[in-house]
HTML snippet that shows the backbone in 3Dmol.js (N, CA, C, O; Angstrom):
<script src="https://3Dmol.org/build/3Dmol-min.js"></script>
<div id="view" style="width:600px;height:400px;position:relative"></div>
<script>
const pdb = `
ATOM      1  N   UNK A   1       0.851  -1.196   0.000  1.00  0.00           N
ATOM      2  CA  UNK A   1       0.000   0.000   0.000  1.00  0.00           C
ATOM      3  C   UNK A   1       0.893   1.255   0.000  1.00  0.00           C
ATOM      4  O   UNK A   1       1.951   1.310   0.627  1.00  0.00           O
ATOM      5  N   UNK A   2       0.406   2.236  -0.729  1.00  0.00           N
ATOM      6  CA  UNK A   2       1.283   3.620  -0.614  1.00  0.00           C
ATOM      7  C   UNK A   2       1.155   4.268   0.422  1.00  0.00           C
ATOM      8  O   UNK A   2       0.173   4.138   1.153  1.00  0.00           O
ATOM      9  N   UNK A   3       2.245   5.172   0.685  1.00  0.00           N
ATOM     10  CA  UNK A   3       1.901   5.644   2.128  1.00  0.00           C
ATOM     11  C   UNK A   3       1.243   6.584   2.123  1.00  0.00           C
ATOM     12  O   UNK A   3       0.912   6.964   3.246  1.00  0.00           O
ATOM     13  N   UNK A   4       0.698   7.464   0.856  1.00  0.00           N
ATOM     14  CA  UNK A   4      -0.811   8.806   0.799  1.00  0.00           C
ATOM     15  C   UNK A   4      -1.455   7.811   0.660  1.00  0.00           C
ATOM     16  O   UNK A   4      -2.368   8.515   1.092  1.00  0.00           O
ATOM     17  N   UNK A   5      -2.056   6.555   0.432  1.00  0.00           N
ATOM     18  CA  UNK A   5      -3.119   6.187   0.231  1.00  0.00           C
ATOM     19  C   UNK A   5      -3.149   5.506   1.709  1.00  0.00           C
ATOM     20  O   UNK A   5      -4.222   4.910   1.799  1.00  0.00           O
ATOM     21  N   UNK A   6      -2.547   5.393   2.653  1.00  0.00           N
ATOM     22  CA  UNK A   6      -2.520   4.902   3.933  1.00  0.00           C
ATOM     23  C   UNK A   6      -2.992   6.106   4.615  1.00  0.00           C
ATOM     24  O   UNK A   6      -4.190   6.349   4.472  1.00  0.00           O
ATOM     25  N   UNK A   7      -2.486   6.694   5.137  1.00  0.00           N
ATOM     26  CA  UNK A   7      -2.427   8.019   5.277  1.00  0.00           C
ATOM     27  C   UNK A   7      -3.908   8.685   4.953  1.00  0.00           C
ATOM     28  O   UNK A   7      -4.378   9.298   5.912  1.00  0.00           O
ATOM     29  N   UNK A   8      -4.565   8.666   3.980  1.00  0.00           N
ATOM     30  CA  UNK A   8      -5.964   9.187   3.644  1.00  0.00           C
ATOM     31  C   UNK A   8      -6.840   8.079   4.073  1.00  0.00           C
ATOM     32  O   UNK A   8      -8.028   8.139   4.390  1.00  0.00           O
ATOM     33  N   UNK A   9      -6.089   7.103   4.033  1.00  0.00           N
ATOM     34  CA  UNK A   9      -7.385   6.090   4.671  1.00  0.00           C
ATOM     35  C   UNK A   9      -7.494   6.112   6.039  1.00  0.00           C
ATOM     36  O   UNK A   9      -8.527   5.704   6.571  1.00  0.00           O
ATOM     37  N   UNK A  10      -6.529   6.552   6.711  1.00  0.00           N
ATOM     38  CA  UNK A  10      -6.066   6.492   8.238  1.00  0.00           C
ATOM     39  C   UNK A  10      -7.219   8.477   8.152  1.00  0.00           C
ATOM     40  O   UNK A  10      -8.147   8.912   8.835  1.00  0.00           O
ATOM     41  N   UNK A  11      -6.696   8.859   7.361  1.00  0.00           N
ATOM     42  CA  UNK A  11      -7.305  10.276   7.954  1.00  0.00           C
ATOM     43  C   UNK A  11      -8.781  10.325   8.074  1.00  0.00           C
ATOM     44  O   UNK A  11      -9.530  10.778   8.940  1.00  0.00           O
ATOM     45  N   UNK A  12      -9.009   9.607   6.729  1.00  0.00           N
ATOM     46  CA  UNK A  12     -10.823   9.077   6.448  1.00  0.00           C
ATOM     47  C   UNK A  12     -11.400   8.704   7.484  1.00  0.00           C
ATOM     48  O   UNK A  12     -12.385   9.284   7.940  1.00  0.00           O
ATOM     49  N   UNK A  13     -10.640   7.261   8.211  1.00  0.00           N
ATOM     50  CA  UNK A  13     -11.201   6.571   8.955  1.00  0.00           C
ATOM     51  C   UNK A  13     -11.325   7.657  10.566  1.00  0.00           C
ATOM     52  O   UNK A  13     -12.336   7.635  11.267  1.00  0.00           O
ATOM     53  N   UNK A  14     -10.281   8.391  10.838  1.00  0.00           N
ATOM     54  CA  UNK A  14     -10.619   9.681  11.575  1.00  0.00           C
ATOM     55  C   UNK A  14     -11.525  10.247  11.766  1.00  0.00           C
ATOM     56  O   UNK A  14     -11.891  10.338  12.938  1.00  0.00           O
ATOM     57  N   UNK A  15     -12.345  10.920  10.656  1.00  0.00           N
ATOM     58  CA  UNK A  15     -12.794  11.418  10.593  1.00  0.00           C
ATOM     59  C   UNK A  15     -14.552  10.971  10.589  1.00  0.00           C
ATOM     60  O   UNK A  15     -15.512  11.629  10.989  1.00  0.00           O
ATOM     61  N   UNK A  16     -14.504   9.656   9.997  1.00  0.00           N
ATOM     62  CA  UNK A  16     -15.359   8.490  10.345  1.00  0.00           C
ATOM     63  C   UNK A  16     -15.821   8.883  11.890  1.00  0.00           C
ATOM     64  O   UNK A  16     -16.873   9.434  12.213  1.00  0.00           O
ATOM     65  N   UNK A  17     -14.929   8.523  12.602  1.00  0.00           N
ATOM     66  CA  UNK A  17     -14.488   7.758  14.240  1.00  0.00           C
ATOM     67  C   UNK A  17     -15.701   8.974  14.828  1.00  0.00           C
ATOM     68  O   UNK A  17     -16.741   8.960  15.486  1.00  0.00           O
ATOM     69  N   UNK A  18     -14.636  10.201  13.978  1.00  0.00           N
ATOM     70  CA  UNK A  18     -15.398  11.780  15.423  1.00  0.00           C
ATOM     71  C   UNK A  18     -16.918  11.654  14.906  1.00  0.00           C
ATOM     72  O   UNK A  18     -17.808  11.639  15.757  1.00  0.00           O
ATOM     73  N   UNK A  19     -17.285  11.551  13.379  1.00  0.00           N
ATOM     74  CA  UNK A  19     -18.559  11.744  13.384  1.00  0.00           C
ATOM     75  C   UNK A  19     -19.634  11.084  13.453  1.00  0.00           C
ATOM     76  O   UNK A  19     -20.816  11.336  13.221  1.00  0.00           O
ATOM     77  N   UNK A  20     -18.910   9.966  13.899  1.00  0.00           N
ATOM     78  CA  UNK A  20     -19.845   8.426  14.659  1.00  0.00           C
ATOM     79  C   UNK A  20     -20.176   8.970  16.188  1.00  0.00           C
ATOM     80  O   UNK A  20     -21.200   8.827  16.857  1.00  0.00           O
ATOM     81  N   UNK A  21     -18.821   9.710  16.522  1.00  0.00           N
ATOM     82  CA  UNK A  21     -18.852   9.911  18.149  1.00  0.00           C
ATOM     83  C   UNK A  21     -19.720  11.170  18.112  1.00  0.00           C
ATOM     84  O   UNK A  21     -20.682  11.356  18.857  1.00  0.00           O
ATOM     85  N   UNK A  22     -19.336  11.917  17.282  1.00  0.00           N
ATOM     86  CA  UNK A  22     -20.515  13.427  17.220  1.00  0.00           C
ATOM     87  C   UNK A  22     -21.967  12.685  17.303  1.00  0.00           C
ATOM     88  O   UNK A  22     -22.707  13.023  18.227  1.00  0.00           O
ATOM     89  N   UNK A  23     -22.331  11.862  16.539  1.00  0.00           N
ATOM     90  CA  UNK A  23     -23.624  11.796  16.706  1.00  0.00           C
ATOM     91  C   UNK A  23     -24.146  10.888  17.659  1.00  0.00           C
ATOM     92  O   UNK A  23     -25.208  11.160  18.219  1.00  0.00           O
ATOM     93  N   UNK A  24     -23.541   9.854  17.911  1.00  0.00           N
ATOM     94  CA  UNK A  24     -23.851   9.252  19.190  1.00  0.00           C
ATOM     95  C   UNK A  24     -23.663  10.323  20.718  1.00  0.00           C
ATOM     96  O   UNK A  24     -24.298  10.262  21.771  1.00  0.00           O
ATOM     97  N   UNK A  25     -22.808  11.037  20.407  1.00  0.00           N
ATOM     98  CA  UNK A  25     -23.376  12.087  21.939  1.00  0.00           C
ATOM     99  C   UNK A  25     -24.429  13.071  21.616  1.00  0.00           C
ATOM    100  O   UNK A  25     -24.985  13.730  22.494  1.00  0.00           O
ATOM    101  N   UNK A  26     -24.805  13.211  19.904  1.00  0.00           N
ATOM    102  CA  UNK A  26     -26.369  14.350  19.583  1.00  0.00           C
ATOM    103  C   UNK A  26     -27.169  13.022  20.251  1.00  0.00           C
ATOM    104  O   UNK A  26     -28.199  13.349  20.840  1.00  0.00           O
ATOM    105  N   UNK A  27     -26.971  12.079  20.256  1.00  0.00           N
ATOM    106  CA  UNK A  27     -28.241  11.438  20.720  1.00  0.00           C
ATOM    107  C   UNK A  27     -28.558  10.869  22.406  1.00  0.00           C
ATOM    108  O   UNK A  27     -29.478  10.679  23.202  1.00  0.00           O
ATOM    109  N   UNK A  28     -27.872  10.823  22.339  1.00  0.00           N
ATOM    110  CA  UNK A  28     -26.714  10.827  23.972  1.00  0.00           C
ATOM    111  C   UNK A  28     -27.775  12.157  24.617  1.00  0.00           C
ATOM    112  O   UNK A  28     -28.659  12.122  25.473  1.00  0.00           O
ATOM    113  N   UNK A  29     -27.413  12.908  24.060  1.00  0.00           N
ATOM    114  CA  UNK A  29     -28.050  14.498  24.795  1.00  0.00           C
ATOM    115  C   UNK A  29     -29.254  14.816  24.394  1.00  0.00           C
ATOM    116  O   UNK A  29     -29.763  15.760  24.999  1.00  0.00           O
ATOM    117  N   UNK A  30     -29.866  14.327  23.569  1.00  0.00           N
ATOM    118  CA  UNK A  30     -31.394  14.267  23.022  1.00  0.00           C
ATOM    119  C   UNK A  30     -32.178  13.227  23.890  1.00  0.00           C
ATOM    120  O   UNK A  30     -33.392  13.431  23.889  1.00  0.00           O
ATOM    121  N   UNK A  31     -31.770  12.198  24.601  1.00  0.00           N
ATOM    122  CA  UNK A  31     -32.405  10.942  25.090  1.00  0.00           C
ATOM    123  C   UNK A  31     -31.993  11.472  26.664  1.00  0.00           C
ATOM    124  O   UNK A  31     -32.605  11.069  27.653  1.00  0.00           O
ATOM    125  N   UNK A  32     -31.252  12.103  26.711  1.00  0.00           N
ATOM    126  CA  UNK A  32     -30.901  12.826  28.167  1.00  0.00           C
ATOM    127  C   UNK A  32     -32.024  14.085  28.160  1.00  0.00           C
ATOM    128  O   UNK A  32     -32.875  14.221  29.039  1.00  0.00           O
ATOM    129  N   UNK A  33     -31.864  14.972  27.006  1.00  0.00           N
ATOM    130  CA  UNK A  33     -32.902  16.045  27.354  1.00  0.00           C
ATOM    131  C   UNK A  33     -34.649  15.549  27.338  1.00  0.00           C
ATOM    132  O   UNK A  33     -35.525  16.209  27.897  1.00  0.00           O
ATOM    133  N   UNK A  34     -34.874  14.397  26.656  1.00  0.00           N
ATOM    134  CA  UNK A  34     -36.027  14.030  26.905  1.00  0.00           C
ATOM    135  C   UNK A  34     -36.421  13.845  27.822  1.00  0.00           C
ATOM    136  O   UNK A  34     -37.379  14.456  28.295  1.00  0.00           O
ATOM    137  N   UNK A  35     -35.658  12.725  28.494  1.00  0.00           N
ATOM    138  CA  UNK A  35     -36.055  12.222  30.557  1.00  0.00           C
ATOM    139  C   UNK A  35     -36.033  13.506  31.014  1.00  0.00           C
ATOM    140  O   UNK A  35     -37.091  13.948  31.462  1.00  0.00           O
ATOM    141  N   UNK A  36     -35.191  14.116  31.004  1.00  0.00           N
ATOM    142  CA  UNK A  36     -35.337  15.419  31.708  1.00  0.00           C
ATOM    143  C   UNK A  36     -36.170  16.235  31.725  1.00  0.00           C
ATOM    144  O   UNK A  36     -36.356  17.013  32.661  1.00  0.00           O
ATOM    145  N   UNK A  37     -36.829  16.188  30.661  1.00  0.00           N
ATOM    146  CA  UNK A  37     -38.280  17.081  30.178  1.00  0.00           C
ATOM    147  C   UNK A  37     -39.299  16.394  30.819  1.00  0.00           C
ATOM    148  O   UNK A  37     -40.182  17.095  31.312  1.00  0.00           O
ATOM    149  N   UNK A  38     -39.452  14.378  31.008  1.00  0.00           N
ATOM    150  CA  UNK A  38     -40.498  13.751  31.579  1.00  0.00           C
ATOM    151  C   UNK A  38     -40.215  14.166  32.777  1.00  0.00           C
ATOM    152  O   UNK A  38     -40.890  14.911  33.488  1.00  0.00           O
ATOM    153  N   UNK A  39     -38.898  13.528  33.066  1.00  0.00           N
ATOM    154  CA  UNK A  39     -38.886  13.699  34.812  1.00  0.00           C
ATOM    155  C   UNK A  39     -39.432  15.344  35.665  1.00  0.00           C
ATOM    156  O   UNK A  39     -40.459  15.328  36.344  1.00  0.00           O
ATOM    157  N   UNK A  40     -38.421  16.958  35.471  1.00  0.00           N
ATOM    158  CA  UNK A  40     -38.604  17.783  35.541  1.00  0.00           C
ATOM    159  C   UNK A  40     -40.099  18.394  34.446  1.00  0.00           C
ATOM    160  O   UNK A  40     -39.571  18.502  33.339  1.00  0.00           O
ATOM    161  N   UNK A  41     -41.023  18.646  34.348  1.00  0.00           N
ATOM    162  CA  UNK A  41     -41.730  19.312  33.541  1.00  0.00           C
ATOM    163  C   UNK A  41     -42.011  20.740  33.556  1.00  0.00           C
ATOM    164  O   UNK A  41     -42.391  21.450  32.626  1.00  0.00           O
ATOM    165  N   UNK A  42     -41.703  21.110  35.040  1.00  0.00           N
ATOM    166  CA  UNK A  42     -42.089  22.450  35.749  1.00  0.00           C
ATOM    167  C   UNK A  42     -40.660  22.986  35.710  1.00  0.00           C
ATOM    168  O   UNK A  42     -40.334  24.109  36.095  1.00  0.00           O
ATOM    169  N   UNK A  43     -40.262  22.534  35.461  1.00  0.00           N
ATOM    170  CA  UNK A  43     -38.226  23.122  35.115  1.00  0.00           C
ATOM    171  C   UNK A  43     -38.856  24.496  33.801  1.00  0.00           C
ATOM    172  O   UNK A  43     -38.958  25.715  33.940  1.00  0.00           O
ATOM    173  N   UNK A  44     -39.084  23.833  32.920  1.00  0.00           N
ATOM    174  CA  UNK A  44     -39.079  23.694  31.617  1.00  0.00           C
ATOM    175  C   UNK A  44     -40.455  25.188  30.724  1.00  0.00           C
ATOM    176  O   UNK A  44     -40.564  25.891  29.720  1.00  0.00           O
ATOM    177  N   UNK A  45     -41.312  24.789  32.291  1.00  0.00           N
ATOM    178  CA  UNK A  45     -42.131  25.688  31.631  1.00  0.00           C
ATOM    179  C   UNK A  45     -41.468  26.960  31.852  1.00  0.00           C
ATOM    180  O   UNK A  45     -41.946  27.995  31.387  1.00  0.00           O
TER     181      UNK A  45
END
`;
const viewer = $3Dmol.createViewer("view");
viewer.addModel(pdb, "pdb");
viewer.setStyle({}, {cartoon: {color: "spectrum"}});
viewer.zoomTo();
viewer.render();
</script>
């Protein structure tokens, strides 16, 4: 394998990684702000 084509696959797969992790904590904090909305309701109004 070449080492730019290593290298872009290594950067790809990077960049993969954060925006797997970006969206698993948007949902992370969406499934957190929900309970929080059931549990607290009077917070909110």
């Amino acid at each position: 394998m070449k080492p730019e084509l290593r290298y872009s696959f290594r950067l790809g797969k990077n960049i993969f990684d954060q925006s797997y992790k970006n969206a698993f904590y948007k949902l992370l904090f969406v499934l957190i702000s929900i309970t929080s909305l059931m549990l607290f309701p009077v917070r909110f109004i």
